[in-house]
MDAnalysis code that builds the backbone (N, CA, C; Angstrom):
import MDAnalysis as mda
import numpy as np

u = mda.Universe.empty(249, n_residues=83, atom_resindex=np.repeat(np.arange(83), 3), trajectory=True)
u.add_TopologyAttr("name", ["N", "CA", "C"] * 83)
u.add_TopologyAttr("resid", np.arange(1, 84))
u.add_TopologyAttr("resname", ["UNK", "UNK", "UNK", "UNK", "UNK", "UNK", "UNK", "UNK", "UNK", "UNK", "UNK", "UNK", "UNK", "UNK", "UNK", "UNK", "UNK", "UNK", "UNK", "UNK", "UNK", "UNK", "UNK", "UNK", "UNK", "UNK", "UNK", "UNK", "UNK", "UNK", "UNK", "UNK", "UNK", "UNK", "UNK", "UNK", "UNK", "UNK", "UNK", "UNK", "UNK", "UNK", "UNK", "UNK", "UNK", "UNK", "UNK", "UNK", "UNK", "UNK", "UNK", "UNK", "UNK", "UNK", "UNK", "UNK", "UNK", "UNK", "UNK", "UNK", "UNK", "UNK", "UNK", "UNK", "UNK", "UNK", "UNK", "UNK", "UNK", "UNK", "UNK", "UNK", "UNK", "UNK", "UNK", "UNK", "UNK", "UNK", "UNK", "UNK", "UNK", "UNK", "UNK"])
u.atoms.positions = np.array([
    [85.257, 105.347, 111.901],
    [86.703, 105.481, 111.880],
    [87.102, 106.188, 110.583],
    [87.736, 107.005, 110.499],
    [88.240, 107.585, 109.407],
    [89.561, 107.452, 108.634],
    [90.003, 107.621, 107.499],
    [91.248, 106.952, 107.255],
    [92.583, 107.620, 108.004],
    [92.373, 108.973, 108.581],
    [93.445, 109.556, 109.395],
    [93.522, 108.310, 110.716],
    [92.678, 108.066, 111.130],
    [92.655, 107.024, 112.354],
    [93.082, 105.664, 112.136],
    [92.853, 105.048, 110.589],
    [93.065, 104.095, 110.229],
    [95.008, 104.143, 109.890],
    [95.644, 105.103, 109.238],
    [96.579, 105.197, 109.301],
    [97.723, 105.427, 110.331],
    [96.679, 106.194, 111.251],
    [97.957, 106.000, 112.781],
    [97.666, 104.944, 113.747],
    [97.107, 104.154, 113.666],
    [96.677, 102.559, 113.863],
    [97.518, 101.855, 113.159],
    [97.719, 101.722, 112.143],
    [98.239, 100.957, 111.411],
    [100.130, 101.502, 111.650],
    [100.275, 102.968, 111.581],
    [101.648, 103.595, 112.050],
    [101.864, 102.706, 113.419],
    [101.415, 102.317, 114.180],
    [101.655, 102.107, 115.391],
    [101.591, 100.047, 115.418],
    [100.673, 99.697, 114.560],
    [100.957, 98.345, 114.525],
    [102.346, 98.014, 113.636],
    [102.725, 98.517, 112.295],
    [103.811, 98.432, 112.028],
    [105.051, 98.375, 112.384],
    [104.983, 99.265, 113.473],
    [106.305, 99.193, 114.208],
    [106.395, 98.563, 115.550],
    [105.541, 98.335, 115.784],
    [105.545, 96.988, 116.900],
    [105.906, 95.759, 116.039],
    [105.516, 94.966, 114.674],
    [105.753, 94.193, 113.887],
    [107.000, 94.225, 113.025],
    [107.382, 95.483, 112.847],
    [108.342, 95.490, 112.275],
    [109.647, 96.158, 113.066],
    [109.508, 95.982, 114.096],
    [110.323, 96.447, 115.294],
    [111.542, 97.697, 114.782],
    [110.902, 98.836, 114.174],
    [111.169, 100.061, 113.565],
    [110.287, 101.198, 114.361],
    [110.879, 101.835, 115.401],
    [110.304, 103.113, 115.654],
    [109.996, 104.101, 114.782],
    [110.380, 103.892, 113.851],
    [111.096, 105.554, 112.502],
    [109.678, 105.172, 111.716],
    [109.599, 104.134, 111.718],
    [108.124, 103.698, 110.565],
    [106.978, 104.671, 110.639],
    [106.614, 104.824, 109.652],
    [105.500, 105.702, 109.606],
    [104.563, 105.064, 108.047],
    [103.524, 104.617, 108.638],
    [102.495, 104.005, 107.680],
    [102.179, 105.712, 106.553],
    [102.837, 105.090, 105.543],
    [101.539, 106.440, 104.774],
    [101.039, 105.541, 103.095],
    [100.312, 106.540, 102.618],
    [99.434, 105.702, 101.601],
    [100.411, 104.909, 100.552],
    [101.541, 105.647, 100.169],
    [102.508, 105.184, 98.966],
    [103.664, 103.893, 99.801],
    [103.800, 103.419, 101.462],
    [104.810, 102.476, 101.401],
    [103.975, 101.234, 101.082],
    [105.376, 100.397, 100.750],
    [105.185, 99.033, 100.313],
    [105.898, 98.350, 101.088],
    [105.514, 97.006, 100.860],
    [106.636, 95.933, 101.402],
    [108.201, 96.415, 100.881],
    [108.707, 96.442, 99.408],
    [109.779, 96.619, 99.268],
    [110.853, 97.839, 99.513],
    [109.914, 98.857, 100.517],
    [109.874, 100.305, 101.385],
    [110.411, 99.821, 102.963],
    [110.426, 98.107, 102.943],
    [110.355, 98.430, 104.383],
    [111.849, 97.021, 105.046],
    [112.563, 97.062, 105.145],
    [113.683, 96.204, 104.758],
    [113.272, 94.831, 105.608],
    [112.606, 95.477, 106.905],
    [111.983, 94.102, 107.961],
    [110.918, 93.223, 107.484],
    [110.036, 94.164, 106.538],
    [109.119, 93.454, 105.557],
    [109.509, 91.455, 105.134],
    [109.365, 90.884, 105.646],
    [109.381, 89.728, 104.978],
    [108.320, 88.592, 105.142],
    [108.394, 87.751, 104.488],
    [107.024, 86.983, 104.329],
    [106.393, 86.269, 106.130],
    [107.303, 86.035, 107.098],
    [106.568, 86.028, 107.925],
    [106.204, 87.077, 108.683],
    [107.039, 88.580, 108.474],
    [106.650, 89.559, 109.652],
    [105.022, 90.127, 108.467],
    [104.826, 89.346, 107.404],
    [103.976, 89.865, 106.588],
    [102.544, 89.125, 107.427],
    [102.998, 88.100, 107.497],
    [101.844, 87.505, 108.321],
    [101.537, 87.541, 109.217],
    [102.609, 88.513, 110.275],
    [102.377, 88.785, 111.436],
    [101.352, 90.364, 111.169],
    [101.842, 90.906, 110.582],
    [101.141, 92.109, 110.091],
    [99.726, 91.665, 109.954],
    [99.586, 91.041, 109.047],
    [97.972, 90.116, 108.670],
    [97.102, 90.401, 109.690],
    [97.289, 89.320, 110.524],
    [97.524, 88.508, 111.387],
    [97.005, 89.822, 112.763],
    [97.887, 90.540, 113.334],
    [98.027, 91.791, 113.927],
    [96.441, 92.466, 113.371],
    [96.625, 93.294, 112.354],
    [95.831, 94.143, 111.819],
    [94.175, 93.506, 111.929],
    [94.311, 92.414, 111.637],
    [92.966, 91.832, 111.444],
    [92.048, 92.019, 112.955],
    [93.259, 91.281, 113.847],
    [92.661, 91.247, 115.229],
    [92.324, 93.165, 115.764],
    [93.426, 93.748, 115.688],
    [93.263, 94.911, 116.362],
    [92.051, 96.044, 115.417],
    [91.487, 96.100, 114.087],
    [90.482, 96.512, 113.412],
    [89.273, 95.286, 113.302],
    [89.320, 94.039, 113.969],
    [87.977, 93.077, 113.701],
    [87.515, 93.042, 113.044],
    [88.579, 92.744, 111.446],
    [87.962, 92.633, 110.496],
    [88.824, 91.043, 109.862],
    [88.293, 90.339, 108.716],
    [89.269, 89.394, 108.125],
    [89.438, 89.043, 106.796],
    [90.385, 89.255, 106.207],
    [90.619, 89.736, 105.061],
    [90.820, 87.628, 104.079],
    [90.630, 88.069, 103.244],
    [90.555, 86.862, 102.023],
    [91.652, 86.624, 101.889],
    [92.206, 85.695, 101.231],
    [93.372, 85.075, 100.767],
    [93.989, 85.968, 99.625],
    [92.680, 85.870, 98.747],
    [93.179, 86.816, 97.228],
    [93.334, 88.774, 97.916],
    [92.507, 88.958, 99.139],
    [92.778, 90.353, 99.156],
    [93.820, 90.406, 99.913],
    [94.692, 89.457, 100.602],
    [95.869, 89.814, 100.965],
    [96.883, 89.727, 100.072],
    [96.579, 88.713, 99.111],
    [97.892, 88.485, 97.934],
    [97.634, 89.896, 97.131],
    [96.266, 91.057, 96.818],
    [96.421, 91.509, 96.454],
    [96.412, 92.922, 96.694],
    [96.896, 93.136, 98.082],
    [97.529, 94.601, 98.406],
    [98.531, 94.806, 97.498],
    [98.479, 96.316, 97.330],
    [99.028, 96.909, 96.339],
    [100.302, 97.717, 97.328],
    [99.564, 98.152, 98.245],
    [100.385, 99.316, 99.257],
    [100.143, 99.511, 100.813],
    [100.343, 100.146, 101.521],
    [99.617, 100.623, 102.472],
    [98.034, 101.290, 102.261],
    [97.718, 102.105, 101.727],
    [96.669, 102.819, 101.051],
    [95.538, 101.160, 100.654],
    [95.905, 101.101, 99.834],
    [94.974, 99.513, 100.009],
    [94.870, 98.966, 100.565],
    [95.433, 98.835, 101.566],
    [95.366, 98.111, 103.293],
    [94.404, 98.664, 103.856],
    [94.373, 100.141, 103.541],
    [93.800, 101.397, 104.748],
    [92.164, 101.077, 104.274],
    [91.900, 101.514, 102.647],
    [90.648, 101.345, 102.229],
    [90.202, 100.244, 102.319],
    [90.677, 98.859, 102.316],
    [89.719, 97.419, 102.646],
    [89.732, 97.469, 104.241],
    [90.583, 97.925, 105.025],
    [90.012, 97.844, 106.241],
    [88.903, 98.589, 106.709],
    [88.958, 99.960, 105.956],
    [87.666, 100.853, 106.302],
    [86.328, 100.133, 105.412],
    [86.344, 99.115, 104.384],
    [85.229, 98.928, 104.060],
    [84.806, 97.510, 104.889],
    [85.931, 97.014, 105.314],
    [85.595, 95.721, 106.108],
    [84.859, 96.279, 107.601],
    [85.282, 97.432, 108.067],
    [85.415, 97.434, 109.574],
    [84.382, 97.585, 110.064],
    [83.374, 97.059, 110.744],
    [82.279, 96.959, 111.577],
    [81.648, 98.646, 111.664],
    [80.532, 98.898, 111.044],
    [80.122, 100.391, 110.927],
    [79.728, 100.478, 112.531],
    [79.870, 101.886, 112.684],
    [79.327, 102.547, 114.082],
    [78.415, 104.114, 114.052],
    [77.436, 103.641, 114.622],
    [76.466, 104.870, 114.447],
    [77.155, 105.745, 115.339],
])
């Protein structure tokens, strides 16, 4: 998977979660980028992302996303390699 794939994956889970068509995942948004952003649609995000990439992220690496872009790179290092 590459991070172009990882980002329109993630474009497309966002706005199902954050019930925003206009959303568009790119490396620089944040939570405070996104007004629907709040601590439970955060966990729905979690939550979402984990299941649809089969990967599962730590306690401390969710408290410590920085951005989208840090979302993108721990999911590509979490995500199940494919020959």
């Amino acid at each position: 998977m590459t991070k172009d794939q990882v980002f329109s994956n993630l474009t497309d889970i966002m706005r199902d979660v954050f019930d925003n068509d206009d959303l568009v995942a790119t490396p620089e948004l944040t939570a405070h980028s996104v007004n629907e952003w709040d601590s439970l649609n955060h966990i729905r995000l979690i939550v979402t992302v984990e299941k649809a990439f089969g990967v599962k992220f730590t306690t401390s690496e969710v408290s410590g996303f920085r951005d989208v872009e840090h979302l993108a790179d721990t999911i590509l290092l979490k995500s199940p390699k494919q020959d």
